[in-house]
C-alpha positions as CSV (number, residue, x, y, z in Angstrom):
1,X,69.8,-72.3,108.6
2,X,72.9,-71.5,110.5
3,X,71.1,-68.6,112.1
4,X,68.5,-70.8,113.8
5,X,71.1,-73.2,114.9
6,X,73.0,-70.2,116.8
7,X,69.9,-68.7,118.3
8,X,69.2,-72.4,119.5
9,X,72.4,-72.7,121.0
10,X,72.0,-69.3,122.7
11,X,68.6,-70.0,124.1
12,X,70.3,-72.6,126.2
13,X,72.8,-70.6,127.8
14,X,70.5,-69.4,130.5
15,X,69.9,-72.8,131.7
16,X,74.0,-73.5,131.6
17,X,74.6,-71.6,135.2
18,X,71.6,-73.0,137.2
19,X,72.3,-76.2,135.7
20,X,75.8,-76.2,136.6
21,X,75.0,-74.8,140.5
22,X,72.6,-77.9,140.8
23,X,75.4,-80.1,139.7
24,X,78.2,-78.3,142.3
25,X,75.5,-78.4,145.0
26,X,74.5,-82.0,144.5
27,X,78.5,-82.9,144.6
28,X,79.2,-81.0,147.7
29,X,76.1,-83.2,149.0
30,X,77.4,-86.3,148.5
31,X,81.0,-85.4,149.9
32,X,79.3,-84.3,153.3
33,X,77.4,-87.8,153.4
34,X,80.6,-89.6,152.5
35,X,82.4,-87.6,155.2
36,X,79.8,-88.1,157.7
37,X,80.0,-92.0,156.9
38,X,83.6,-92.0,157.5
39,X,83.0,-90.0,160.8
40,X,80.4,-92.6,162.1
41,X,82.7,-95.8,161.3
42,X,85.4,-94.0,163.3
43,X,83.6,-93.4,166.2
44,X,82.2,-97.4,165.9
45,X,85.4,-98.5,165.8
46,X,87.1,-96.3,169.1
47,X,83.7,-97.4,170.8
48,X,84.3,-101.2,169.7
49,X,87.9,-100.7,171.4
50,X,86.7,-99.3,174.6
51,X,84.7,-101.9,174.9
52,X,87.1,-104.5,174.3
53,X,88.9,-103.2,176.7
54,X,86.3,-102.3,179.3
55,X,85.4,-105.8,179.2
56,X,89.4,-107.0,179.8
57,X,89.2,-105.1,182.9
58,X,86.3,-106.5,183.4
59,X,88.1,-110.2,183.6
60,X,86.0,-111.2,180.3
61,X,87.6,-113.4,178.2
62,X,88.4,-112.5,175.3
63,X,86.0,-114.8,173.2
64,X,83.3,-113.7,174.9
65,X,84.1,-109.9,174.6
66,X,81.6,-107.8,172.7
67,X,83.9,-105.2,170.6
68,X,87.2,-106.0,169.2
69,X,91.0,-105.0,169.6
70,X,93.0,-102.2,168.2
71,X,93.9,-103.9,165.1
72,X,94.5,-100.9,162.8
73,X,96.6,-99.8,166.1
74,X,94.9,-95.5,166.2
75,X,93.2,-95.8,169.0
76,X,95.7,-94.2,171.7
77,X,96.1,-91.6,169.0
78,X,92.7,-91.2,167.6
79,X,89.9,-91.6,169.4
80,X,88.8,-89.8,172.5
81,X,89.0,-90.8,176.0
82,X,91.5,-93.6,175.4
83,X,94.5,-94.1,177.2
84,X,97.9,-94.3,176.2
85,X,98.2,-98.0,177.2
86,X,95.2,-99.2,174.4
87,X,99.2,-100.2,172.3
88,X,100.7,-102.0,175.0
89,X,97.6,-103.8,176.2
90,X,96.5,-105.0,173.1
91,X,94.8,-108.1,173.1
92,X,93.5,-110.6,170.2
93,X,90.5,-112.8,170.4
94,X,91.4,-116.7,170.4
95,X,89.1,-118.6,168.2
């Protein structure tokens, strides 16, 4: 009895590796969509800012502005084409 309980167990070893490739290969998957979430909600939010402060130039108020502010305060630092004075400009919507 033992013998068919070892051949059993051997009979599954060549469906081990493909098995475990599938699993690697569905992980690496989901880490590129989670990455390339990340990467869109980070370019929303540096277009959100430009916008906010395309429309302060603009002489909109700021209650009637489209994006929003620098609130987690990266723009200057993180997203492309802004300008060192995003900080020092920084405006908040009156409600």
């Amino acid at each position: 009895m033992s013998r068919e309980r070892e051949l059993r167990g051997l009979a599954a070893w060549p469906f081990a590796l493909p098995a475990a490739f599938l699993a690697l290969f569905v992980l690496g998957a989901v880490q590129q969509t989670e990455r390339e979430v990340a990467a869109e909600a980070h370019r929303q939010y540096c277009a959100s800012v430009a916008t906010w402060h395309a429309e302060a130039r603009q002489g909109i108020a700021p209650e009637h502005r489209t994006g929003h502010p620098d609130y987690d305060g990266i723009a200057a630092e993180q997203c492309p084409n802004s300008s060192g004075t995003l900080n020092s400009s920084r405006q908040l919507a009156s409600y």
